[in-house]
C-alpha positions in Angstrom: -3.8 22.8 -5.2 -3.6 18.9 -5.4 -3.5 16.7 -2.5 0.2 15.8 -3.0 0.6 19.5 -1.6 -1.1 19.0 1.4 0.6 19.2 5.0 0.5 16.2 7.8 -2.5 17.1 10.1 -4.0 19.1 7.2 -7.7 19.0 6.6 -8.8 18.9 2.8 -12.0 19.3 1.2 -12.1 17.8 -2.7 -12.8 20.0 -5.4 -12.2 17.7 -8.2 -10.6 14.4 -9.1 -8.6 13.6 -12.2 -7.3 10.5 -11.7 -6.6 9.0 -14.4 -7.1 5.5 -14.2 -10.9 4.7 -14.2 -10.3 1.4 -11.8 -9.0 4.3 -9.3 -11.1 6.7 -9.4 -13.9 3.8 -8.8 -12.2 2.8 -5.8 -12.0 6.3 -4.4 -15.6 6.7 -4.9 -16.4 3.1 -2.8 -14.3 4.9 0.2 -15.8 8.3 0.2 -13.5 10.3 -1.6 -15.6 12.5 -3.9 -16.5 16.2 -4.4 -16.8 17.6 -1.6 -15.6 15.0 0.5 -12.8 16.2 3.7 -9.7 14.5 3.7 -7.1 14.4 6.3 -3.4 13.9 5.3 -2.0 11.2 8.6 1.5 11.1 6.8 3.6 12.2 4.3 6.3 9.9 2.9 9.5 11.6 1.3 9.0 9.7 -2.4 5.5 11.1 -2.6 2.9 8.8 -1.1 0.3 9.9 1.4 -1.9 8.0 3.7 -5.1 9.9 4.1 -8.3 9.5 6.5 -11.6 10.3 5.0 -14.8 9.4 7.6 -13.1 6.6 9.7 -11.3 5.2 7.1 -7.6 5.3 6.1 -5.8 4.3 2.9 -2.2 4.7 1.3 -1.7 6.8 -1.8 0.6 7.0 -4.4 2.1 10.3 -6.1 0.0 9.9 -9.4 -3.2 9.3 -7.8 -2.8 11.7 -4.9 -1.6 14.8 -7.8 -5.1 13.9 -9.2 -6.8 15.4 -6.2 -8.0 19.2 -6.7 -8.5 20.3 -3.2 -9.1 23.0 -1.4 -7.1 23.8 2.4 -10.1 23.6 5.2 -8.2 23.5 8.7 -6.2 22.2 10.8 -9.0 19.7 12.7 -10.5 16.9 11.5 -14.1 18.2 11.2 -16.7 16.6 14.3 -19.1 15.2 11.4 -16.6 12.7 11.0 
């Protein structure tokens, strides 16, 4: 599944990333979103975006580059390493 399909609250950890773009799949990588990274989906806007939390940071995504994401569903908490 791709992050797009994630659920509010959900916790993610990335399988893959296919972004397309190689300027955002750079900037990804400088926040700690890579293989195996956990991601947790704060909201879900109706048009597609996300904003996500990965470590103690939080950043907005749009459609294209969240559908990019491979991930796989981990749980419902955000995991204490974090």
């Amino acid at each position: 599944m791709t992050l797009i399909d994630g659920e509010k609250n959900g916790v993610y950890l990335v399988k893959e990333m296919n972004v397309e773009k190689a300027n955002y799949s750079q900037r990804l990588k400088s926040i700690g979103v890579v293989d195996g990274s956990h991601i947790k989906v704060i909201n879900k806007k109706e048009r597609g975006g996300l904003i996500i939390q990965v470590e103690k940071k939080q950043i907005a995504l749009c459609h294209n580059v969240a559908s990019g994401i491979i991930v796989e569903f981990e749980k419902k908490e955000y995991p204490d390493v974090m």
